[in-house]
C-alpha positions in Angstrom: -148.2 36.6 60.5 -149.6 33.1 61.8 -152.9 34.5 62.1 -152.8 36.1 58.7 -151.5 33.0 57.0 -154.1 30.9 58.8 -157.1 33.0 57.9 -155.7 33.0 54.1 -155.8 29.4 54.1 -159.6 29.3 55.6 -161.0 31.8 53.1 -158.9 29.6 50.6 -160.8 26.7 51.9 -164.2 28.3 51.9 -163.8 29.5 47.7 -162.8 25.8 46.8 -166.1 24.8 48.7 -168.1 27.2 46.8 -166.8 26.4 43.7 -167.8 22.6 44.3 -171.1 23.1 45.5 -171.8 25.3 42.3 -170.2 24.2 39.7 -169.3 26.8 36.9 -171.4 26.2 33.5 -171.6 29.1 30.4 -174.4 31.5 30.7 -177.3 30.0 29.3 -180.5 31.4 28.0 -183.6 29.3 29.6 -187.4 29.7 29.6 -189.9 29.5 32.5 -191.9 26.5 31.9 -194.1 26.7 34.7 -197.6 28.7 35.3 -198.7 31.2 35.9 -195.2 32.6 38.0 -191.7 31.1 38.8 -190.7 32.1 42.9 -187.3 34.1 42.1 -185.1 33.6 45.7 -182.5 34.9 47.2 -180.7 31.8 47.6 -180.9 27.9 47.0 -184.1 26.8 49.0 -188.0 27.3 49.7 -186.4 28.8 53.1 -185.2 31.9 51.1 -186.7 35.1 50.7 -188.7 35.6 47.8 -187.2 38.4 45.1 -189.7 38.2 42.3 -191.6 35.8 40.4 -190.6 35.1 36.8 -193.7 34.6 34.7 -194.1 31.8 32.0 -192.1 31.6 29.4 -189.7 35.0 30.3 -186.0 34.0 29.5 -183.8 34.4 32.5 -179.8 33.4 32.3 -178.7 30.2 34.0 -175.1 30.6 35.4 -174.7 27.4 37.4 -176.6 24.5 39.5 -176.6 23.6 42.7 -178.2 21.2 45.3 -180.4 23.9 48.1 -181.2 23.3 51.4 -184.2 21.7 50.7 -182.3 18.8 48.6 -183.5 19.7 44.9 -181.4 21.2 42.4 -181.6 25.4 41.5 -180.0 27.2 39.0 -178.4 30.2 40.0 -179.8 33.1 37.4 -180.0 36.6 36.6 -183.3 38.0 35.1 -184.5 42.0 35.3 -181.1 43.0 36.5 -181.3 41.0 39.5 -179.5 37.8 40.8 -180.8 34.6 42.6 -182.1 30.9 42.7 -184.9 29.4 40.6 -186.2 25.3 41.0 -183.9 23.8 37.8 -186.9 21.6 37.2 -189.2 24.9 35.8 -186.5 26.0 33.4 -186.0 24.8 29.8 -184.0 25.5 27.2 -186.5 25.8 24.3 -189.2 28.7 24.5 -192.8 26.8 26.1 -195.7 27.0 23.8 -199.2 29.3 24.4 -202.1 26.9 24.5 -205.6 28.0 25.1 -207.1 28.2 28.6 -209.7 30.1 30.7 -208.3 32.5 33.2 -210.7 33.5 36.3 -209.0 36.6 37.7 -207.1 40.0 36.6 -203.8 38.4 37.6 -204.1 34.8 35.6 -205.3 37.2 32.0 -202.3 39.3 32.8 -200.1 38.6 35.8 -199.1 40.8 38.5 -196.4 42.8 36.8 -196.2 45.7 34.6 -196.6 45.0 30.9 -194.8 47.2 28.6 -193.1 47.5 25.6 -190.5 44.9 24.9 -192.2 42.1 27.2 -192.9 38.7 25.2 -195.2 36.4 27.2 -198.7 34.8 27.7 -199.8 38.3 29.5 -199.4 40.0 27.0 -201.3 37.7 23.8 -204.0 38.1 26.4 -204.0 42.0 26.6 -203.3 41.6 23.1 -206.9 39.9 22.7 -208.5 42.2 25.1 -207.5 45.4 22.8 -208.5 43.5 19.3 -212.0 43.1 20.2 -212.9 46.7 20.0 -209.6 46.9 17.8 -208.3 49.4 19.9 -205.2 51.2 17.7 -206.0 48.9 14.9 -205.2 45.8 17.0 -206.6 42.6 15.2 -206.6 39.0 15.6 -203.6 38.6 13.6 -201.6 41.1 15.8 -202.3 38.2 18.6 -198.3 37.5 19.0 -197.8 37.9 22.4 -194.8 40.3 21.8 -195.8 43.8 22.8 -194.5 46.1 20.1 -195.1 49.3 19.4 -198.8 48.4 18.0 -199.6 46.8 21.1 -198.4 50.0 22.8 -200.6 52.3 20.6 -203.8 50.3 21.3 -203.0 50.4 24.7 -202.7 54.3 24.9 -205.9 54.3 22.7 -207.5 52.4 25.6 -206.5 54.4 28.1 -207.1 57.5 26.5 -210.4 56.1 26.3 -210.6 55.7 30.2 -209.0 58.8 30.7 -212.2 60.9 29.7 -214.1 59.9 32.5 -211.1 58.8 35.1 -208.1 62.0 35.0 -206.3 59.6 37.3 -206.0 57.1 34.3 -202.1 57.7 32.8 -202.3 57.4 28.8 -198.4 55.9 28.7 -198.8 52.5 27.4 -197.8 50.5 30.1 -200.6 47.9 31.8 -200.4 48.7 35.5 -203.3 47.8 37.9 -206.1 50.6 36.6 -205.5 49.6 33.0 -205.5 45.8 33.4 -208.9 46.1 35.7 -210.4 48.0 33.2 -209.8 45.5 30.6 -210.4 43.0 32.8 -214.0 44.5 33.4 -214.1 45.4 29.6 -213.8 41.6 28.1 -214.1 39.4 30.9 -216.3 37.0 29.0 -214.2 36.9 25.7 -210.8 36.4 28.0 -212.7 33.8 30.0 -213.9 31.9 26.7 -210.3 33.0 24.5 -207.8 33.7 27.1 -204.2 32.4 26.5 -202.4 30.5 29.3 -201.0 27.5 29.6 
């Protein structure tokens, strides 16, 4: 019963410790403010392994902060279903702006993730001005939002329907993987180069 009562009072001791080094906040919506990917970790330090990386200006949910190995302050977060540590310093609470800028390769136009329906970020304004210079399903300047809707998903199935009649490996389902952004990449290099939308 000693033994019991003993390890009770440890694993007592050990919950008050956790809830001082991360203190308890309200879930708050933040914004990635840095480019062109936030490192999503495991835990609270550059030491951790690397779940994802959070492109600019995605929301994520901020649960609490705390100080990580590496002495800086990370907010613990839950974005894409998944939880872990992001650097405080590259989250704020209003949504970052799209400014101009000249991207040089596939993955600064559109990033290294799948863009689909419902995403909102800088990847997508720049598919978005890939697909309205041919106006692909209609898609014109002023459709430049960098919210993919279900316009943005029609050009894009235009575009690879397009590719699809000489490539059968090409899938015609709206969604930007690897084969759809090289294409476009290949397509509109200049115009992304000289338009392109980063920050």
């Amino acid at each position: 019963m000693k033994k019991f009562t003993k390890f009770i009072a440890l694993f007592l001791a050990i919950l008050s410790l956790c809830a001082v080094a991360m203190p308890a906040m309200a879930a708050t919506t933040m914004y990635v403010n840095c480019t062109p990917d936030l490192n999503f970790r495991k835990g609270p330090g550059k030491s951790y392994d690397l779940i994802d990386r959070i492109p600019y200006r995605e929301a994520v949910v901020q649960y609490s902060t705390v100080i990580g190995t590496d002495g800086k302050q990370w907010s613990y977060i839950t974005y894409d279903g998944k939880n872990g540590y992001v650097m405080s310093e590259y989250l704020s609470s209003t949504l970052p702006g799209l400014t101009k800028y000249h991207p040089e390769t596939i993955s600064e136009a559109f990033g290294n993730n799948l863009l689909k329906k419902g995403a909102s970020n800088y990847f997508v304004k720049n598919l978005q001005l890939a697909l309205s210079i041919d106006c692909w399903g209609g898609m014109t300047a002023a459709d430049i939002d960098g919210v993919f809707g279900s316009k943005t998903e029609k050009a894009v199935k235009e575009f690879q329907y397009f590719l699809f009649e000489s490539d059968a490996s090409i899938k015609v389902d709206g969604i930007v993987g690897p084969q759809t952004k090289e294409a476009l990449w290949n397509e509109y290099k200049f115009e992304l180069q000289k338009d392109g939308y980063m920050n």
